[in-house]
C-alpha positions as CSV (number, residue, x, y, z in Angstrom):
1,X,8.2,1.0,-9.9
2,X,5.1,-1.5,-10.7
3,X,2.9,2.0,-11.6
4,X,5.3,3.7,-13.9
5,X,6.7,0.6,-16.0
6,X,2.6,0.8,-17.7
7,X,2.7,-3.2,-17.9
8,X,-0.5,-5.1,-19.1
9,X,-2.7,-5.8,-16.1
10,X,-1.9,-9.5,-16.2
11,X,1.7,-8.9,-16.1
12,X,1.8,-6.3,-13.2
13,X,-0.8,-8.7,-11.1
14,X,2.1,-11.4,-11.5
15,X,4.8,-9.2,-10.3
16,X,2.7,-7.7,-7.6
17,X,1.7,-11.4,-7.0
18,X,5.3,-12.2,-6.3
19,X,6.2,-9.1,-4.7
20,X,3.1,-10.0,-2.0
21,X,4.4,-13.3,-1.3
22,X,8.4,-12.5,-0.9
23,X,8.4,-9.3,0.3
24,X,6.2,-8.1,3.4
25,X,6.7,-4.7,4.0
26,X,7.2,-3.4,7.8
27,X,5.0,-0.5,9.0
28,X,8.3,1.5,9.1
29,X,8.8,0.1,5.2
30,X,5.3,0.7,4.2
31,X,5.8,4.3,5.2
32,X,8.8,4.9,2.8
33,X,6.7,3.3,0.0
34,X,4.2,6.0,0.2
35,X,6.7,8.5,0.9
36,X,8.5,7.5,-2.5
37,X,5.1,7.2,-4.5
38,X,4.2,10.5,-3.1
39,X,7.1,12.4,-4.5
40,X,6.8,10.6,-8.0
41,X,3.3,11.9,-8.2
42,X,1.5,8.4,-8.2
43,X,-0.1,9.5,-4.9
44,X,-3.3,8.7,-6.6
45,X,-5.6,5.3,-4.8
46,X,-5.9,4.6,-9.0
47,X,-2.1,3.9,-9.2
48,X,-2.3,1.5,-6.0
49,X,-5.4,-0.3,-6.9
50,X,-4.5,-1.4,-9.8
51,X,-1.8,-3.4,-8.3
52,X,-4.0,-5.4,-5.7
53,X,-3.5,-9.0,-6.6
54,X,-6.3,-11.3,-7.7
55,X,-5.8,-12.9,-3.7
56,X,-6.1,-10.1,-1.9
57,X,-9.5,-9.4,-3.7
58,X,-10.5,-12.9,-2.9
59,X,-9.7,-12.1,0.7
60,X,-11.5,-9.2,1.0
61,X,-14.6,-11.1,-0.4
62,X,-14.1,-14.3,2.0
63,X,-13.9,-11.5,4.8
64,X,-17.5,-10.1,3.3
65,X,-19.4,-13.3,3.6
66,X,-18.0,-14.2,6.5
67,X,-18.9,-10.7,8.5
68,X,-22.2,-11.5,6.6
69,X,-23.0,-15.0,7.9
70,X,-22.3,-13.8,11.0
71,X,-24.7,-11.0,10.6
72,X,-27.5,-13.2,9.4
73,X,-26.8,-15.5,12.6
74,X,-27.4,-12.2,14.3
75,X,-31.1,-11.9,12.8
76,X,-29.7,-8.8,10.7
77,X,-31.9,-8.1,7.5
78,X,-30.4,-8.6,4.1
79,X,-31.1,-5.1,3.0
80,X,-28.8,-4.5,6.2
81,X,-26.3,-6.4,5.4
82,X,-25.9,-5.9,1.8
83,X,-25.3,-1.8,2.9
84,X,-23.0,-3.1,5.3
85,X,-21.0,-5.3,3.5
86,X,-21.6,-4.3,0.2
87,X,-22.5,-7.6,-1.0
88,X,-24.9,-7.9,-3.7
89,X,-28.6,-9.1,-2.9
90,X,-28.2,-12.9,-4.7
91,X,-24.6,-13.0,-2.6
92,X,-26.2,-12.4,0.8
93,X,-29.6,-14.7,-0.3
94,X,-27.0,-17.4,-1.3
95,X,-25.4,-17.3,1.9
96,X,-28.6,-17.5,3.5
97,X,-29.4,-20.4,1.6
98,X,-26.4,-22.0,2.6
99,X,-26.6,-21.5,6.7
100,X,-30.4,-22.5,6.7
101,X,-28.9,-25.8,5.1
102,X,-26.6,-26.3,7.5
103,X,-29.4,-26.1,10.5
C-alpha cells in the first residue's frame, strides 16, 4: 500500500518507520507481502527501497564498519576492505585511525 499511495519521501519513511517498529512480519507473512506486491506489479527492488527506513540504513552502515574493524584487526588492506564492504576510502582510514587509538 506504502508504494502506490506516491507519498513524499519523508512521509512514507514515517509510516514505514512505524510500520517497522509495530509490525514484524513472519517468514510465512513476509512471503504473502511479496506475493501481493508481485501481482500489483511493484515487483520492482525500486518500489521496496524506497521504503527502507532511515534506521535500517544506519544499521546496515554500523554492520559495515564493524565487519571492517574487524578486518583491519585481521591485517586486511584497505583497498580490501573498501571492495568488501563498500565503504568509502576516508570511512575505512577513519576507522583505522580510531582502532590504532585505542592500542
Amino acid at each position: 500500500m506504502l508504494t502506490t499511495l506516491k507519498l513524499d519521501p519523508a512521509r512514507m519513511q514515517l509510516i514505514s518507520g512505524f510500520v517497522d517498529v509495530y509490525l514484524d512480519l513472519n517468514p510465512a507473512e513476509k512471503e504473502i507481502f511479496k506475493a501481493t506486491v508481485d501481482k500489483i506489479g511493484l515487483s520492482k527492488e525500486e518500489a521496496y527501497m524506497e521504503i527502507t527506513t532511515s534506521w535500517g540504513r544506519e544499521a546496515a552502515q554500523k554492520t559495515r564498519e564493524e565487519i571492517a574493524l574487524n578486518m583491519l584487526k585481521m591485517g586486511m588492506t584497505v583497498n580490501d576492505i573498501i571492495k568488501a564492504t563498500g565503504l568509502s576510502t576516508e570511512e575505512v582510514e577513519r576507522l583505522k585511525a580510531s582502532l590504532q587509538e585505542e592500542n
